[in-house]
Structures are given as structure tokens and as C-alpha cells.
KEKE-3310 file (N, C-alpha, C; in steps of 0.2 Angstrom, whole numbers, plus 5000, padded with zeros to 4 digits):
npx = (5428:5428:5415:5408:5406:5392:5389:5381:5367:5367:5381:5386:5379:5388:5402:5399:5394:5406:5417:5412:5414:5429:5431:5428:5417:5409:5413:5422:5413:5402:5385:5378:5366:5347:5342:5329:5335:5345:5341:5335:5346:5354:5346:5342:5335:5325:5327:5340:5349:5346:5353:5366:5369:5372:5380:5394:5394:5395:5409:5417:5416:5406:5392:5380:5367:5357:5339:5347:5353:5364:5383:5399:5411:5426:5438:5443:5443:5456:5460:5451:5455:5469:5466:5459:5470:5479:5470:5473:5485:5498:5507:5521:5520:5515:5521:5534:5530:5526:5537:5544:5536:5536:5548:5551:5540:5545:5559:5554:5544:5554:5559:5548:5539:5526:5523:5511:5507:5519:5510:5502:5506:5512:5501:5495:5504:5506:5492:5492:5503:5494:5484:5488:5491:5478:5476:5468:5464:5457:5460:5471:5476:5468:5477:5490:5488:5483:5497:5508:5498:5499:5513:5514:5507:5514:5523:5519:5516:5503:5500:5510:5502:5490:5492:5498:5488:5477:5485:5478:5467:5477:5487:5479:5476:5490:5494:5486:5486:5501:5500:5501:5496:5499:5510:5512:5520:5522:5528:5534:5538:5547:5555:5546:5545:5558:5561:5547:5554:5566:5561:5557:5568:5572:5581:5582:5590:5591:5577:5573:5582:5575:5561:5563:5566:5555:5547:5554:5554:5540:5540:5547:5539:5529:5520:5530:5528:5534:5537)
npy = (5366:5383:5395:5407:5421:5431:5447:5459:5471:5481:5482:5486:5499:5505:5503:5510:5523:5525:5525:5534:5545:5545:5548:5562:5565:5567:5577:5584:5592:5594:5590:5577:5567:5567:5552:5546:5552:5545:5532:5531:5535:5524:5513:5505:5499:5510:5505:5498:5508:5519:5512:5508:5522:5523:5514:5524:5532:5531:5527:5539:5545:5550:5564:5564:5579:5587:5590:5594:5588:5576:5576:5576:5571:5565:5559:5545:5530:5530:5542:5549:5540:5544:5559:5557:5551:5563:5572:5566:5566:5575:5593:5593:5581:5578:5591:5586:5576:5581:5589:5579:5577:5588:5591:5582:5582:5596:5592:5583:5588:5598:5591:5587:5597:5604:5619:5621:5618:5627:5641:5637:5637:5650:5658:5655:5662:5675:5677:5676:5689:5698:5697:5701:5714:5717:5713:5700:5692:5676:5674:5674:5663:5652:5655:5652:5637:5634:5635:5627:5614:5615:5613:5599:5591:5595:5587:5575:5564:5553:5547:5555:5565:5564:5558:5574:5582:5580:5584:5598:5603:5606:5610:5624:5625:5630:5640:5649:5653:5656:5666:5674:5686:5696:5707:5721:5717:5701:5691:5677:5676:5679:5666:5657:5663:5659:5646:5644:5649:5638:5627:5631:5632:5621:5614:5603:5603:5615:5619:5607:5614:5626:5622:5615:5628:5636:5630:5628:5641:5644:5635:5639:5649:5644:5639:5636:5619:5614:5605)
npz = (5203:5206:5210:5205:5213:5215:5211:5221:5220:5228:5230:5217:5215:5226:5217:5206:5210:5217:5207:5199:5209:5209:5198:5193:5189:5200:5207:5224:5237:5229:5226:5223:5213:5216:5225:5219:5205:5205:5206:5194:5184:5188:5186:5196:5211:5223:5237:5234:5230:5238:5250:5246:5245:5257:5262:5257:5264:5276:5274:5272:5262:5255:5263:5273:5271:5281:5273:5264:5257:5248:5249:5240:5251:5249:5239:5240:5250:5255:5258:5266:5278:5278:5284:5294:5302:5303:5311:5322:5324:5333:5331:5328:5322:5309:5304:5300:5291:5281:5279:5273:5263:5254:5251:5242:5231:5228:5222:5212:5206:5198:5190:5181:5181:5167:5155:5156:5172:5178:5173:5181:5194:5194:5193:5206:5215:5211:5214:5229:5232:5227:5238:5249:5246:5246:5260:5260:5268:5269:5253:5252:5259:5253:5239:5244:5248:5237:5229:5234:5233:5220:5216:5220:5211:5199:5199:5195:5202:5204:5215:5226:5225:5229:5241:5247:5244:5255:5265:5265:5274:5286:5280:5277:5292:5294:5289:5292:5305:5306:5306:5292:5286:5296:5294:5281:5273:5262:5273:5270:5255:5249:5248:5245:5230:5225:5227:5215:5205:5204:5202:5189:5181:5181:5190:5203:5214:5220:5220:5229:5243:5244:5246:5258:5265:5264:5274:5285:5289:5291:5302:5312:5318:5323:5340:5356:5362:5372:5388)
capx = (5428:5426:5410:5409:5404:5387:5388:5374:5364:5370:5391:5385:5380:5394:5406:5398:5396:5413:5420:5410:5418:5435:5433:5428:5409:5405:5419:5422:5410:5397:5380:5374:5358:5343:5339:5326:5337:5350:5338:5333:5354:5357:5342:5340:5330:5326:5332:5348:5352:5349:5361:5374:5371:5370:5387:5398:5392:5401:5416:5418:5415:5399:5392:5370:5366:5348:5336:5348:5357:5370:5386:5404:5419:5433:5438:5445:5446:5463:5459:5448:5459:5474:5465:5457:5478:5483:5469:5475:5493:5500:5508:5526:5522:5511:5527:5539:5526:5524:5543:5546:5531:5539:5556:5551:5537:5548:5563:5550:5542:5558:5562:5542:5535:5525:5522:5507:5511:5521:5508:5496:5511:5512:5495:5497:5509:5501:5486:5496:5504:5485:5479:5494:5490:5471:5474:5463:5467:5456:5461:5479:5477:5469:5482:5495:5487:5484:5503:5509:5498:5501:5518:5512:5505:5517:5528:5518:5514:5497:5500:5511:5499:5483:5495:5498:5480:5475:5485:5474:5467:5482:5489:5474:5477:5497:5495:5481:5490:5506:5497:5504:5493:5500:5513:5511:5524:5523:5536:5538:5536:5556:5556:5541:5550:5565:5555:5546:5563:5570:5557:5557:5574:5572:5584:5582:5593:5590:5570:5576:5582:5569:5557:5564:5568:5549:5546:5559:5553:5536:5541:5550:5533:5525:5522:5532:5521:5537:5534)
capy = (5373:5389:5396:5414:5425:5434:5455:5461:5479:5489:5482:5490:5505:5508:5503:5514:5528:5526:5527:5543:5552:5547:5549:5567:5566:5569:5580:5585:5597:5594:5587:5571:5567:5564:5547:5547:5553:5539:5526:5532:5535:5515:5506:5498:5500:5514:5502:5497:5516:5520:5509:5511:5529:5525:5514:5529:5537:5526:5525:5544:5549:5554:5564:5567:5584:5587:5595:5599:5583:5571:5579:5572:5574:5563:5555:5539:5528:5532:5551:5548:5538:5551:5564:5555:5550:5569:5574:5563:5568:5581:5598:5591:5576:5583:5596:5580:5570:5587:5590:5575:5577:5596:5592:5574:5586:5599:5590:5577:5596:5602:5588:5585:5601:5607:5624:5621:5614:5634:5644:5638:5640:5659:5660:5655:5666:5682:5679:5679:5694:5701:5697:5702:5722:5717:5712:5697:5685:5671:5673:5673:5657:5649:5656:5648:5631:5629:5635:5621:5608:5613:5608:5590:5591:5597:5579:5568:5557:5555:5545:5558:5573:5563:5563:5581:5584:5575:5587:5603:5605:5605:5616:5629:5629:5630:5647:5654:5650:5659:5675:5678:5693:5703:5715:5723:5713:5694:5687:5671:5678:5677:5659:5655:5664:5656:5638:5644:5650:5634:5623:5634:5631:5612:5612:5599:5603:5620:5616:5607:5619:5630:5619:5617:5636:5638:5626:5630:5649:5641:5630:5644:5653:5639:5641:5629:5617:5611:5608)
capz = (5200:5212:5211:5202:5217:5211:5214:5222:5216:5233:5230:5211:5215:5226:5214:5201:5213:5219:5201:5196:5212:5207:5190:5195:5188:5207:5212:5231:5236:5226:5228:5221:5212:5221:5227:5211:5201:5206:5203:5185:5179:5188:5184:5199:5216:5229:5242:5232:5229:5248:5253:5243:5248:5265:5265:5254:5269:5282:5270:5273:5252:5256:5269:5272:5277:5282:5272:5259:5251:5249:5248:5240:5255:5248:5234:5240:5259:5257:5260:5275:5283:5281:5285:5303:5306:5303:5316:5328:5326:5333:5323:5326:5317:5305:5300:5301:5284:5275:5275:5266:5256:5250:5248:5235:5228:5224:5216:5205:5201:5193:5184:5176:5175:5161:5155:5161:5178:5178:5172:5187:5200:5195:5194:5214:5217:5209:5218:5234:5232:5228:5243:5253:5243:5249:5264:5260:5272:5267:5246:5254:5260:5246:5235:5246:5247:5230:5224:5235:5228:5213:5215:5218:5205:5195:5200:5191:5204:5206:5224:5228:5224:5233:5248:5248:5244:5261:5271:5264:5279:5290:5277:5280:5298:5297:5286:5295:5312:5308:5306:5287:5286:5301:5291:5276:5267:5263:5274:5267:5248:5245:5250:5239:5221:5225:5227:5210:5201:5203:5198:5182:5180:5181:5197:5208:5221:5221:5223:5235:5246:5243:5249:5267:5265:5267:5281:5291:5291:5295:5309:5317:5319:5326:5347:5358:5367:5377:5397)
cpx = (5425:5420:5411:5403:5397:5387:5381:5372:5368:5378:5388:5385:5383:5400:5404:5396:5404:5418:5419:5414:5427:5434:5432:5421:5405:5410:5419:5418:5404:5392:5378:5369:5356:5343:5335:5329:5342:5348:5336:5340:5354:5354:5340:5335:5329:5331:5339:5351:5353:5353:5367:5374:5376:5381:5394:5399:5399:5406:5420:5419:5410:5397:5383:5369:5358:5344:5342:5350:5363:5377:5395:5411:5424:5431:5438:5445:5451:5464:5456:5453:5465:5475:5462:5464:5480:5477:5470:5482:5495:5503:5516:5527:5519:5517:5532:5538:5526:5532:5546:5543:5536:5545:5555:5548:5539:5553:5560:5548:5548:5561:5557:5538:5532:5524:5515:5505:5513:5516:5502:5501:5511:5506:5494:5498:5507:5497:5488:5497:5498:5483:5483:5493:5483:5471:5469:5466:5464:5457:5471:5479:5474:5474:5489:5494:5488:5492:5509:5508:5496:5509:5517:5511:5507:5522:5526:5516:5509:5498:5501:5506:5492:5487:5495:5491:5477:5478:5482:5471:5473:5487:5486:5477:5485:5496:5492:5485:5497:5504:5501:5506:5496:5503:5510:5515:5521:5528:5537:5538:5542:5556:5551:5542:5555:5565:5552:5550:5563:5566:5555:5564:5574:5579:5581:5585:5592:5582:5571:5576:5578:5561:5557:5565:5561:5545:5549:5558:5546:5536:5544:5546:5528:5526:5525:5528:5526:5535:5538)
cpy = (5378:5393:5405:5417:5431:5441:5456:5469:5482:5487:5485:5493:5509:5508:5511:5521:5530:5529:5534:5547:5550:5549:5558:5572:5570:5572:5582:5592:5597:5589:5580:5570:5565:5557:5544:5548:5547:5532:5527:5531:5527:5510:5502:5502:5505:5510:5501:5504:5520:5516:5508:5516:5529:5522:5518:5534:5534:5526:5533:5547:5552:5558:5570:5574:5586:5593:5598:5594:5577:5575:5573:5576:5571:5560:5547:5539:5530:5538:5550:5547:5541:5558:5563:5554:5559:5573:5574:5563:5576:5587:5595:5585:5575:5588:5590:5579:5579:5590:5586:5575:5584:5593:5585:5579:5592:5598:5586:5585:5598:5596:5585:5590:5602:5614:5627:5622:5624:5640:5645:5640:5648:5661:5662:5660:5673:5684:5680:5684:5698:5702:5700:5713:5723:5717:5706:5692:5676:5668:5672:5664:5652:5649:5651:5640:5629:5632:5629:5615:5606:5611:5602:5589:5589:5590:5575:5564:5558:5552:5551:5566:5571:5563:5568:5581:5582:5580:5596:5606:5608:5614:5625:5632:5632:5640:5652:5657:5654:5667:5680:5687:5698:5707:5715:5718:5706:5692:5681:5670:5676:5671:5655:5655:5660:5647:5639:5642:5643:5628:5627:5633:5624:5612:5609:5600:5609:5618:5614:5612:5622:5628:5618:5624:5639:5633:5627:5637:5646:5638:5632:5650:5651:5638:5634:5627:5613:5614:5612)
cpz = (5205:5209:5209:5207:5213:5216:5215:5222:5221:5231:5222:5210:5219:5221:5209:5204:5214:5212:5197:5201:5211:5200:5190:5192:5194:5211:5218:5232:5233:5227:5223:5219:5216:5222:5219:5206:5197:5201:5194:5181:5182:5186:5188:5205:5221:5236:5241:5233:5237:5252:5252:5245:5255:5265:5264:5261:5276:5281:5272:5267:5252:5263:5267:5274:5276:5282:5266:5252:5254:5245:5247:5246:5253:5244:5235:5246:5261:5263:5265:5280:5283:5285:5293:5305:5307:5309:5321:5329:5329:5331:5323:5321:5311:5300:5298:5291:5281:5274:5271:5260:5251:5248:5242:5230:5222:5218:5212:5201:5198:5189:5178:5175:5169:5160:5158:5168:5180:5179:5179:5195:5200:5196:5203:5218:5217:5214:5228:5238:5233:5234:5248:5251:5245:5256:5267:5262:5268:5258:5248:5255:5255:5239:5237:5246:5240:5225:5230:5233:5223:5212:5216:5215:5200:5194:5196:5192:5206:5213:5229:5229:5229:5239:5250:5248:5252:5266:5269:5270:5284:5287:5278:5284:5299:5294:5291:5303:5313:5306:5299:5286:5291:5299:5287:5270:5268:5266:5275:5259:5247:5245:5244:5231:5223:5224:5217:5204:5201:5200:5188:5180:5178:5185:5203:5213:5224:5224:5230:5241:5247:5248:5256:5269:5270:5274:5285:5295:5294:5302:5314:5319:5323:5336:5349:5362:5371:5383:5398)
residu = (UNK:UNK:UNK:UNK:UNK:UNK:UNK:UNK:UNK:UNK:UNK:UNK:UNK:UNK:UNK:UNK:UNK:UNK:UNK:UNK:UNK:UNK:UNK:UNK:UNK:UNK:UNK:UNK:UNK:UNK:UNK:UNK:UNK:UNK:UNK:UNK:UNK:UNK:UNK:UNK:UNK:UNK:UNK:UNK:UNK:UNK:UNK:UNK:UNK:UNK:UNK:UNK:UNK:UNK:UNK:UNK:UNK:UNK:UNK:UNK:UNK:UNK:UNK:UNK:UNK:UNK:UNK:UNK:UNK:UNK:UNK:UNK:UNK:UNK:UNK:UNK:UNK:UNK:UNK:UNK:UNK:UNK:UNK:UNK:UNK:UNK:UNK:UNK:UNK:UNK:UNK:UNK:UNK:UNK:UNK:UNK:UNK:UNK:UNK:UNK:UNK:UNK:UNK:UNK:UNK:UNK:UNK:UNK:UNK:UNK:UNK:UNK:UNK:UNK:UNK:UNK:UNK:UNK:UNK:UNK:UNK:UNK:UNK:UNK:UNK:UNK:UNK:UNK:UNK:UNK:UNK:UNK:UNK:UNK:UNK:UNK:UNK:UNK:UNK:UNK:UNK:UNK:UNK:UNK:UNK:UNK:UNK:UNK:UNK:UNK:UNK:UNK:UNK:UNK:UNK:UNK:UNK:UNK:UNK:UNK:UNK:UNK:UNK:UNK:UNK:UNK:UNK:UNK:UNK:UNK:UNK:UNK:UNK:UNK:UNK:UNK:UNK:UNK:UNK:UNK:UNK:UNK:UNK:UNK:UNK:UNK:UNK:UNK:UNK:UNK:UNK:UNK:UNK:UNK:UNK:UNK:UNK:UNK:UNK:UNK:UNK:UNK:UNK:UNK:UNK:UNK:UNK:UNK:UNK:UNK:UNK:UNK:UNK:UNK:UNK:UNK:UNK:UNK:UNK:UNK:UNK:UNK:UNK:UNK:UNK:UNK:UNK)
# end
């Protein structure tokens, strides 16, 4: 008979770390109790808690900063490791995975929305506008990020929606990068309603469209790095 493998305290308190930051107890961003505190909520030893810490650390879910804390940067390895492949890819193929990501995202989002799901896309969308009547470049771009992945969201798929979420950065720099802010108007606003519209509609093919609508305006802003 096979021998029942005995867990030891640091594979414990990464488990049970690990599970608090997906579970969203230790959500991204946010600091972690202390070391002391650690050891009080798990019951187990300074050593054990520091090296649990230390390996969350290595995994890239954690990361130490000195003199202030320990801070949560990723939900899951997953996320690490999508987020180091998309540093190391270049923007052609980086635009390539985020058009397929849009166009699947969209059509799931017109056929699983909630009213819910709705109410945070226009929330999006408004704020956009907002920032575009401010001039606030940086609330632009938050606004634009998050009515993106809230269409992931809006799909259902939780894989799909942590893949989108992964390209967050990427996303950032594409908005910033096409210099939205330069006119007075949004000019990629009409592309943006018409993506909404349709997933209000519960049109998938429409969406669709839509969805390459705004990418294709994108990717036509983008500088060529041909020799």
C-alpha cells in the first residue's frame, strides 16, 4: 500500500495563502498581514509563515517591498506566466491574442449578459465620455480598460475573463500609446456604442463586428516597425 504523503506547515501556508488570494480575501493590490499576524490567523511557526511567504514570493502572487509590506501582484501562476509571455512578445502579437480574445468575448457577452453585466458596461462608457469632457487622460483610460474587461466578464467564462484580465497592462499601454486624448472628441467612441448596442441586443454577430471594429481602428494608429 502507497504511503499517504505527509504535508508540511510551509506547503500549508502556501496552500492556504494561495486560496485566500484567489478567493479574493487578499485581493491584488493589497497588503497582507504581518508576519505576526500571519502566524496568529495560521497557528503555525515564524519560520513556517516566512517561507511560505518567501516562496508566494518566487511564484510571483507576492511581492516584498522594503519597509512597507508584503504586497498581493497576481491572483494565480497562471497570470505571472501570461503576463512575462506578453512582455516578451512583441505588439504584433500581443494585437494578434487580444483579437481573438475580443471577438470570442464579445459574442459569449451577447449571448450571457446580465443586467447587471450592462449596467457596469455603461457605467464604462459614461466614464469615458467624462474623461474625454475632462480631458483626464488617466480616468480615460481606466474607464476604457475596465469596459473591455467587463465584457469578459460579461461571457461567463471565468478562464476567458482571467485571460483577458492578464492582458491589463498591455491594454493600458495600447490606449495610452494611441494618444486617445489628443482631439476633443473620442475617436474611437462610435465603435465602442455600437460594441455595447449589440451586446444589449443579445447580437452575436453584430458584437462581433463590433469588436474588430475597435481593433482594427486601434491597430491602424499603431506605428510601423517595418525595416
Amino acid at each position: 500500500m502507497k504511503q499517504i504523503a505527509r504535508v508540511s506547515l510551509v506547503d500549508s501556508v502556501v496552500e492556504r495563502l494561495r486560496d485566500d488570494i484567489r478567493s479574493g480575501a487578499f485581493p491584488v493590490g493589497s497588503k497582507i498581514p504581518t508576519e505576526a499576524r500571519l502566524v496568529e490567523m495560521l497557528g503555525v511557526s515564524r519560520p513556517s509563515v516566512r517561507e511560505g511567504v518567501r516562496s508566494l514570493v518566487q511564484l510571483g502572487l507576492l511581492e516584498t517591498r522594503q519597509g512597507d509590506g508584503t504586497y498581493v501582484v497576481a491572483e494565480d501562476e497562471m497570470t505571472v506566466a501570461l503576463q512575462n509571455a506578453l512582455d516578451a512578445s512583441d505588439e504584433a502579437e500581443v494585437l494578434a491574442v487580444r483579437r481573438a480574445l475580443d471577438v470570442l468575448a464579445a459574442r459569449e457577452a451577447a449571448q450571457r449578459r446580465s443586467p447587471a453585466d450592462l449596467d457596469a458596461l455603461r457605467t464604462a462608457l459614461d466614464g469615458r465620455a467624462a474623461a474625454v469632457a475632462a480631458g483626464d487622460v488617466a480616468a480615460f483610460i481606466d474607464a476604457d480598460v475596465a469596459f473591455h474587461i467587463g465584457i469578459a466578464r460579461a461571457s461567463k467564462n471565468t478562464l476567458l475573463a482571467g485571460l483577458y484580465s492578464s492582458f491589463e497592462t498591455s491594454l493600458r499601454d495600447s490606449v495610452r500609446r494611441t494618444n486617445c486624448m489628443a482631439v476633443a472628441d473620442d475617436p474611437h467612441g462610435e465603435f465602442h456604442d455600437e460594441l455595447f448596442d449589440a451586446i444589449e441586443r443579445a447580437d452575436p454577430s453584430a458584437a462581433t463586428a463590433a469588436a474588430l471594429s475597435v481593433l482594427d481602428d486601434h491597430s491602424g494608429q499603431l506605428p510601423d516597425r517595418r525595416d
